[in-house]
C-alpha positions in Angstrom: 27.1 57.5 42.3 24.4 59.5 41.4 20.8 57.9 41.0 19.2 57.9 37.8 16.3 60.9 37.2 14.3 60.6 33.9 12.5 63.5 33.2 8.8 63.9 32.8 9.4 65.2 29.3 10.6 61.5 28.4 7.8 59.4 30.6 4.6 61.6 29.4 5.0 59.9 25.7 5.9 56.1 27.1 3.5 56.3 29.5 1.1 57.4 26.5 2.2 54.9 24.4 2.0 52.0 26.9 -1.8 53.2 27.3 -2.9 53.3 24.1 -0.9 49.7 23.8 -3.3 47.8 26.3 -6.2 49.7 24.6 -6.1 48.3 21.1 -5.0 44.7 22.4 -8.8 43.8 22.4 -9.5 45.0 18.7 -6.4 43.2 17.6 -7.5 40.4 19.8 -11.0 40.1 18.2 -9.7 41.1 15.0 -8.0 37.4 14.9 -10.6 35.6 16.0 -12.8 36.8 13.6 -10.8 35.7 10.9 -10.3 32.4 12.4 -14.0 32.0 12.7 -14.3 33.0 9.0 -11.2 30.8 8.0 -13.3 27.7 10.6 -16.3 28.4 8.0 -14.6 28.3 4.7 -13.5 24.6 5.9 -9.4 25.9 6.1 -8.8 24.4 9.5 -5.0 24.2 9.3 -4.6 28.0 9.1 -7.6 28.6 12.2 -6.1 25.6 14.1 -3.3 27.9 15.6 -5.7 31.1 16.8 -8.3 28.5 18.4 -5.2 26.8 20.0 -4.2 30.2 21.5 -7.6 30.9 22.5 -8.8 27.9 24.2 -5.5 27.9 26.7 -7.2 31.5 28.2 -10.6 30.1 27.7 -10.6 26.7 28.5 -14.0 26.5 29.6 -15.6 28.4 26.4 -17.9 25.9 24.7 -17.7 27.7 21.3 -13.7 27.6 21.4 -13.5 24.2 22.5 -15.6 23.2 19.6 -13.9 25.2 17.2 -10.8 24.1 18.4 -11.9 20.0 18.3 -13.3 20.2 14.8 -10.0 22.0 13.7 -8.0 19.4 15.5 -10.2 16.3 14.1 -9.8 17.8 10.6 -6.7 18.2 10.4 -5.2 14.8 11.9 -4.6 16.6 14.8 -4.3 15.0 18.7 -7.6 12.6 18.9 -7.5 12.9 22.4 -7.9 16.7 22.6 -10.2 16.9 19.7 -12.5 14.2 21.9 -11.8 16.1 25.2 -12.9 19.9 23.5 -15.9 18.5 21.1 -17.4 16.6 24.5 -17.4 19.9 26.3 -19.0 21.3 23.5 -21.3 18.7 23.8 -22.3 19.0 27.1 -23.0 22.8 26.3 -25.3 21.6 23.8 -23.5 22.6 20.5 -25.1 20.9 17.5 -22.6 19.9 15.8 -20.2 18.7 18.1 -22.5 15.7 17.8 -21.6 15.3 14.2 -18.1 15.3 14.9 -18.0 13.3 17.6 -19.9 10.4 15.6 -17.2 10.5 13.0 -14.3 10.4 15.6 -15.8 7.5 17.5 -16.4 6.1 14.1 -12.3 6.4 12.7 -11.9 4.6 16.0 -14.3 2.2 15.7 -16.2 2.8 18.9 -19.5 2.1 16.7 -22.0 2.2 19.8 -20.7 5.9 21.1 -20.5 6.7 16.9 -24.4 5.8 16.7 -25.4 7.5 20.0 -23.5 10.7 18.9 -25.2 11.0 15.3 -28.7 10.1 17.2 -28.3 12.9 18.9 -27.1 15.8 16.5 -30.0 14.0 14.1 -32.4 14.7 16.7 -31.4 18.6 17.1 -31.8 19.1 13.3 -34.6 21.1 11.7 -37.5 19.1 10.1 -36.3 21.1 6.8 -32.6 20.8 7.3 -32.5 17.7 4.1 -28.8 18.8 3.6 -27.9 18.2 6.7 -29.5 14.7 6.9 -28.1 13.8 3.9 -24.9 14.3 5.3 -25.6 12.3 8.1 -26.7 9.1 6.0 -23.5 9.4 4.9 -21.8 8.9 8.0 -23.8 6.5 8.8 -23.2 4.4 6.2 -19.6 5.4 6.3 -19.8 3.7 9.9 -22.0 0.9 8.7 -19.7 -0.2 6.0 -16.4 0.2 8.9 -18.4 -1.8 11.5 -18.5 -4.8 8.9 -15.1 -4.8 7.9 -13.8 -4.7 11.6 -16.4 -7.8 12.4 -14.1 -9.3 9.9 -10.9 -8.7 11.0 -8.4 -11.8 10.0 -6.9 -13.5 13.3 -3.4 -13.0 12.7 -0.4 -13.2 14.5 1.7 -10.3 14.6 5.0 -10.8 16.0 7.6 -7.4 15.1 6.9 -4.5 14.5 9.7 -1.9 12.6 9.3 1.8 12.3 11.6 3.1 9.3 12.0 5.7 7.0 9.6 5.4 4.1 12.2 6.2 1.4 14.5 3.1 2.5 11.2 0.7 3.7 12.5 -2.2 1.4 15.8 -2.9 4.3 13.2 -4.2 6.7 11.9 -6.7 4.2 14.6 -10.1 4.4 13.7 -12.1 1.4 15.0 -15.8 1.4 16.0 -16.8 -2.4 13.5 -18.9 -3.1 10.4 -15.6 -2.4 12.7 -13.8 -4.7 14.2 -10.4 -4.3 12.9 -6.4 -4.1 14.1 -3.1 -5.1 13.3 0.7 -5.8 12.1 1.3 -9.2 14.7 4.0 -9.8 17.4 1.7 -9.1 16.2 -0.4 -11.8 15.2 1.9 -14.2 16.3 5.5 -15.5 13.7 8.2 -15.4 13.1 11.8 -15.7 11.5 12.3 -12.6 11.1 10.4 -9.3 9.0 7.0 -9.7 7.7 6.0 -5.8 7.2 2.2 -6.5 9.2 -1.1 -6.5 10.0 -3.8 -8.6 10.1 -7.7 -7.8 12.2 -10.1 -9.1 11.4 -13.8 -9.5 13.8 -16.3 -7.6 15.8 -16.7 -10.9 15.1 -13.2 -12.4 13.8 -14.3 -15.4 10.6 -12.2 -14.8 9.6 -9.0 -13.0 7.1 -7.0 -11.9 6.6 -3.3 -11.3 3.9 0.0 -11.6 5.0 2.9 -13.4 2.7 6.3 -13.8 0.9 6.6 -17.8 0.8 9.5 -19.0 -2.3 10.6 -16.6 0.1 10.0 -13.9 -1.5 7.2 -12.0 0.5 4.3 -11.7 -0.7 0.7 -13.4 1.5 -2.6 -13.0 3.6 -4.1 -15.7 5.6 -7.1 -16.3 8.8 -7.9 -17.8 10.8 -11.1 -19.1 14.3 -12.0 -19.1 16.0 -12.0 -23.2 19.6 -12.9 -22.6 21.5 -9.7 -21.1 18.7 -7.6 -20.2 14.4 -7.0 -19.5 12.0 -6.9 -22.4 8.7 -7.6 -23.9 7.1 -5.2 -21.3 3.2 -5.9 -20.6 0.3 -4.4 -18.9 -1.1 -6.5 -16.2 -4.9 -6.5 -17.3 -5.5 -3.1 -15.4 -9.0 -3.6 -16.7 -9.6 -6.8 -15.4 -8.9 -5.9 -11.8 -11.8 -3.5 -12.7 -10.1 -0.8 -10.3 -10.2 2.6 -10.6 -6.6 4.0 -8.9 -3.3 3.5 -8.8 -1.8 0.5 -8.6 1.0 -0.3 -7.3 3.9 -2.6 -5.2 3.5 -5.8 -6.6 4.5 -9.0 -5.4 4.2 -13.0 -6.9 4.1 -15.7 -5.1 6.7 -18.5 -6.0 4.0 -20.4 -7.5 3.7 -17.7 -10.5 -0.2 -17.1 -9.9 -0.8 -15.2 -7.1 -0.1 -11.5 -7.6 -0.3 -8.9 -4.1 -0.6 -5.2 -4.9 -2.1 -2.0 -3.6 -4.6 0.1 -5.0 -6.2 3.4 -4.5 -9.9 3.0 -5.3 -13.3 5.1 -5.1 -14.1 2.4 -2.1 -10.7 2.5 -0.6 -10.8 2.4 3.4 -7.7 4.8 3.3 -5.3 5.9 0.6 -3.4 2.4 -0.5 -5.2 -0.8 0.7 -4.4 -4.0 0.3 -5.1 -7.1 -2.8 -5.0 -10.3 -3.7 -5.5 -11.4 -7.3 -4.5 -14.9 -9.5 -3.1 -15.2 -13.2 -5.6 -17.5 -15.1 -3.3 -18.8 -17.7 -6.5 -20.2 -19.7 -7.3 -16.4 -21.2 -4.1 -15.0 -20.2 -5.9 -12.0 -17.3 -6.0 -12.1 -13.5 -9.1 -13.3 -11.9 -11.0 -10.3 -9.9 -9.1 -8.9 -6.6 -10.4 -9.6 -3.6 -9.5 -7.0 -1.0 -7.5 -8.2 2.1 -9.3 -7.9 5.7 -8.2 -5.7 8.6 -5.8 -5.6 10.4 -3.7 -5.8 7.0 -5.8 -2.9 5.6 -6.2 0.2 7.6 -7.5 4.1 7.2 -4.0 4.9 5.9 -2.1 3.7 3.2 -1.3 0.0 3.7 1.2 -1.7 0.8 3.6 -3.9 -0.4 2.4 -7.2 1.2 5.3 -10.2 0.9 4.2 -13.8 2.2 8.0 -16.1 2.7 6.9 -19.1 2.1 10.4 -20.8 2.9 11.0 -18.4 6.3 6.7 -18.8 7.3 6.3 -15.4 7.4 5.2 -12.3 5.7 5.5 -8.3 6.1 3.3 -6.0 5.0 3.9 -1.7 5.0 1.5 0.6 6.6 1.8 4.5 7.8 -1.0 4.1 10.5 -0.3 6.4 13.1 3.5 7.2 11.3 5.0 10.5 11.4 5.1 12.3 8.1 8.1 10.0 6.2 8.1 7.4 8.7 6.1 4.0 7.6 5.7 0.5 10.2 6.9 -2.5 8.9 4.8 -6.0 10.7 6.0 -9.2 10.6 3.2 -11.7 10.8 2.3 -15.5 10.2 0.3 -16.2 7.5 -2.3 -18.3 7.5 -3.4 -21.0 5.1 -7.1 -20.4 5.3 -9.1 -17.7 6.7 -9.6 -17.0 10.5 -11.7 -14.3 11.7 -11.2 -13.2 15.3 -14.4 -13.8 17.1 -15.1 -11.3 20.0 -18.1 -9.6 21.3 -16.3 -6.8 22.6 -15.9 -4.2 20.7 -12.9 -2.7 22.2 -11.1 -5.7 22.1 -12.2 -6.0 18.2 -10.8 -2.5 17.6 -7.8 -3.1 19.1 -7.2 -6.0 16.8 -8.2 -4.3 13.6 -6.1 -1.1 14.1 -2.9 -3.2 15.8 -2.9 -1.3 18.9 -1.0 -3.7 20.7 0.9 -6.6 18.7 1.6 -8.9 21.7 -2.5 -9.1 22.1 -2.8 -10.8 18.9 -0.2 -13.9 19.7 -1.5 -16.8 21.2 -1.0 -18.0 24.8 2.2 -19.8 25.5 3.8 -19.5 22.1 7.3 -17.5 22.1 7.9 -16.1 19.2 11.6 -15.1 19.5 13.0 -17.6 17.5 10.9 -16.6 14.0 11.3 -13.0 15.3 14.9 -13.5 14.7 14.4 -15.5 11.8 12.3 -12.6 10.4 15.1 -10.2 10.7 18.2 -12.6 9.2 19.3 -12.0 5.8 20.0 -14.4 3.8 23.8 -14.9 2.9 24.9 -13.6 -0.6 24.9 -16.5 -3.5 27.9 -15.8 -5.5 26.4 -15.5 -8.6 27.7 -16.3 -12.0 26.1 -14.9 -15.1 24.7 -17.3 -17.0 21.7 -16.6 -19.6 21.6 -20.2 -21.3 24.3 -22.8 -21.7 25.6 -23.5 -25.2 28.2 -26.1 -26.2 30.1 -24.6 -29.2 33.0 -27.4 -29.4 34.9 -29.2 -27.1 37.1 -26.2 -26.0 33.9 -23.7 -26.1 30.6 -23.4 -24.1 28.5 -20.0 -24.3 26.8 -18.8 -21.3 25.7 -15.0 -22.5 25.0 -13.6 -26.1 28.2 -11.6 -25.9 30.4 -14.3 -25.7 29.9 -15.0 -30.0 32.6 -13.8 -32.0 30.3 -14.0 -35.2 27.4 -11.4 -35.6 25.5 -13.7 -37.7 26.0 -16.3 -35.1 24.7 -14.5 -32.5 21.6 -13.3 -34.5 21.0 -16.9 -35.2 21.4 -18.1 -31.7 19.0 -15.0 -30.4 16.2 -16.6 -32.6 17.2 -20.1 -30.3 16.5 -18.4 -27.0 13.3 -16.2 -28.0 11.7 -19.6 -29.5 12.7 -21.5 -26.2 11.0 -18.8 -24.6 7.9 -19.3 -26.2 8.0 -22.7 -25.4 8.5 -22.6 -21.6 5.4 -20.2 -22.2 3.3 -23.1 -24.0 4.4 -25.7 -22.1 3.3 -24.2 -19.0 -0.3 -23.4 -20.5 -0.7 -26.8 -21.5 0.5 -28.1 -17.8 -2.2 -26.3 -16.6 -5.0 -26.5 -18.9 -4.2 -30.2 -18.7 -4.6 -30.6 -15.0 -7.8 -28.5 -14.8 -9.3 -30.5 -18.0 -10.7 -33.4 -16.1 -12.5 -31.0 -12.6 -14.1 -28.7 -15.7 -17.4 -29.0 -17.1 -18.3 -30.8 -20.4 -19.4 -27.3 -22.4 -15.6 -26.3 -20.4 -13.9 -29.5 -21.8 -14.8 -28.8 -25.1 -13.3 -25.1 -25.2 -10.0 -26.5 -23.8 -9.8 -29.5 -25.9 -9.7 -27.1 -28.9 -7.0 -24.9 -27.0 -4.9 -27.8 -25.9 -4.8 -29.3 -29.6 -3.8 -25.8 -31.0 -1.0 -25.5 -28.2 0.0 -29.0 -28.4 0.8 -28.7 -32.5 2.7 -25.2 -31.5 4.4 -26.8 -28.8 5.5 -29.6 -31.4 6.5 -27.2 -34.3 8.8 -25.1 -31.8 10.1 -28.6 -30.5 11.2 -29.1 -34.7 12.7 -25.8 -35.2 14.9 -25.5 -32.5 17.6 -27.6 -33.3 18.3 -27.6 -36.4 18.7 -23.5 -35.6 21.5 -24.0 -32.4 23.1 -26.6 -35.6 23.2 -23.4 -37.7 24.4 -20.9 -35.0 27.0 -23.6 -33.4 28.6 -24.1 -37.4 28.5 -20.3 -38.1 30.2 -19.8 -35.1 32.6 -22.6 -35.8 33.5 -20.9 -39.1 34.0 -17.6 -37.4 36.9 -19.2 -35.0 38.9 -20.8 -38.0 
């Protein structure tokens, strides 16, 4: 065989082009970084992110590129640990504003000692003149200020499961008993053009429910709807207003006692995306009293929602994407409380840990086993067989109605719709009067007199409805009765 010969015709131009290769790879090379630097200033750290990443893995001991490349890290959600590792070797090199960033890292973590050193320090590098710049950093600081509160307050909670799922199916993790009534995905319930990302509660008997849906501005407000015979109607605003809240709202829940209403909300003082609420129907004026906004660990930095409390089962769930992949969301299963505990600690990592739910297990109490409720916690309840019945209405001996459709006679039925629309309203006055009643005699004299005008006014509706009712089911039950012969 003979050996290969290339001629020096064919190497002159590779060996050329191989030269002038290795030449421009440091033009190309600082071409890149300089937009990458320009990209860094114009706040797009996504698109820089991937040139700094390059860069610091040849140049791990750069100070510039390891600040660069923790700031790009930090602001884009990035790995906390390397953004902490790169911005503290930019710190040791001096770097002004690896300072800055380090203060609001140690702050999202609530390391609040480390957070106030770190702004101390890039405050005292600042120019006398440099008003910007300090205004940025009272920011911060009360950012950090406000934080350090809310994890001093952190509710003592026990947190016993934990469930990562996908965020589009969240709602099989939550196992209802009857009795806390039932959930489900507001495009199962209702037709729409477009996707609606909320849910919708149903009562124990379904006779009410409770959703959000976007206005026309596209942020979502709660509404509530009552059973009429076959279907939902007489939809109602929640008084949006009332709750004097300036974002969406959204995932409802009520309690079985009727009153108290949990939702999430996206305010101007939100800690993060969706946090958590508590609010209670005052049946006196017919609005919800103000929300008061649930304690860590329940509410987070992220979007926290659709808090459920089992009464019947003694425990709850609550939804939160802290430290989820994108469409992933944890599910906890906790024990509620029936009054307020904080956790009391004086260290502060301990505290953290609490208020971001680093560890579950840390936040159970010694000796207790848990397994038992854990299981409990994941049971479904068995399926009631379930028979359709709106009302009950005796049309002879050989006839009882249970749904509107089962009337032969038009007229009948129209009659007999009045029947169940009236006994609506009364349930609704009824109730009123039950409570206005109980609360007439803790209220104040000026209060007393208010109510006493309500309650007579309620009382004489409550009677008239009581008077017209019967003689109407009378009317429907004969025009039936004719309708049949």
């Amino acid at each position: 065989m003979k050996p290969l010969i290339i001629s020096n015709q064919f190497m002159k131009p590779v060996f050329i082009y191989i030269v002038l290769s290795f030449c421009c790879l440091p033009v190309a090379f600082s071409q890149t970084l300089a937009e990458a630097k320009d990209l860094y200033l114009k706040g797009e750290y996504a698109k820089a992110l991937p040139v700094f990443e390059t860069e610091y893995a040849t140049k791990p001991n750069d100070a510039n590129i390891n600040h660069w490349y923790g700031v790009c890290l930090f602001e884009t959600g990035g790995d906390r640990v390397q953004a902490e590792k790169s911005l503290l070797f930019a710190s040791q090199k001096r770097i002004q504003d690896s300072f800055y960033y380090l203060g609001q890292l140690y702050t999202d973590e609530f390391r609040f000692a480390e957070a106030t050193e770190a702004f101390n320090k890039y405050e005292s590098m600042l120019k006398k003149k440099d008003d910007d710049a300090r205004a940025r950093l009272e920011e911060k600081r009360k950012e950090m200020s406000r934080l350090n509160r809310v994890v001093s307050n952190t509710e003592d909670i026990q947190i016993i499961d934990s469930l990562v799922v996908d965020k589009t199916t969240f709602l099989s993790a939550y196992k209802l008993s009857h009795s806390s009534g039932r959930l489900d995905y507001f495009d199962k319930v209702f037709t729409s053009n477009k996707r609606v990302e909320s849910t919708v509660y149903f009562n124990e008997k379904e006779t009410k429910i409770y959703y959000a849906q976007p206005e026309k501005n596209g942020s979502y407000t709660l509404y509530s709807m009552e059973k009429l015979l076959d279907k939902y109607g007489n939809e109602k605003k929640l008084s949006a207003t009332n709750f004097n809240l300036t974002g969406d709202l959204n995932y409802p829940y009520v309690m079985a006692d009727g009153v108290t209403i949990y939702f999430s909300a996206k305010d101007y003082d939100s800690l993060g995306g969706y946090d958590l609420f508590v609010s209670r129907y005052n049946m006196n004026n017919d609005t919800y009293l103000a929300p008061e906004r649930l304690n860590m660990p329940f509410n987070s930095l992220y979007n926290d929602y659709m808090m459920v409390v089992d009464e019947e089962k003694g425990i709850g769930w609550f939804a939160s994407d802290r430290f989820q992949p994108e469409g992933k969301v944890c599910i906890y299963t906790f024990i509620p409380n029936k009054t307020v505990k904080i956790v009391e600690s004086d260290d502060e990592k301990y505290m953290a840990g609490r208020a971001r739910i680093t560890s579950i297990k840390d936040t159970w109490l010694k000796g207790q086993n848990y397994s038992q409720l854990i299981a409990l916690a994941r049971k479904a309840p068995k399926e009631e067989v379930k028979v359709v019945r709106d009302f009950e209405f005796v049309i002879n001996d050989g006839n009882t109605y249970y749904k509107l459709a089962d009337f032969k006679n038009k007229t009948a039925r129209d009659t007999y719709f009045r029947v169940v629309q009236m006994k609506s309203d009364l349930r609704s006055v009824s109730e009123k009067l039950d409570n206005l009643r109980s609360t007439y005699s803790k209220s104040s004299q000026e209060a007393r007199r208010t109510m006493a005008t309500e309650i007579t006014d309620l009382e004489k509706k409550q009677e008239q409805l009581q008077r017209q009712i019967p003689p109407l089911e009378v009317q429907a039950r004969n025009q039936e009765i004719q309708g049949l012969q």
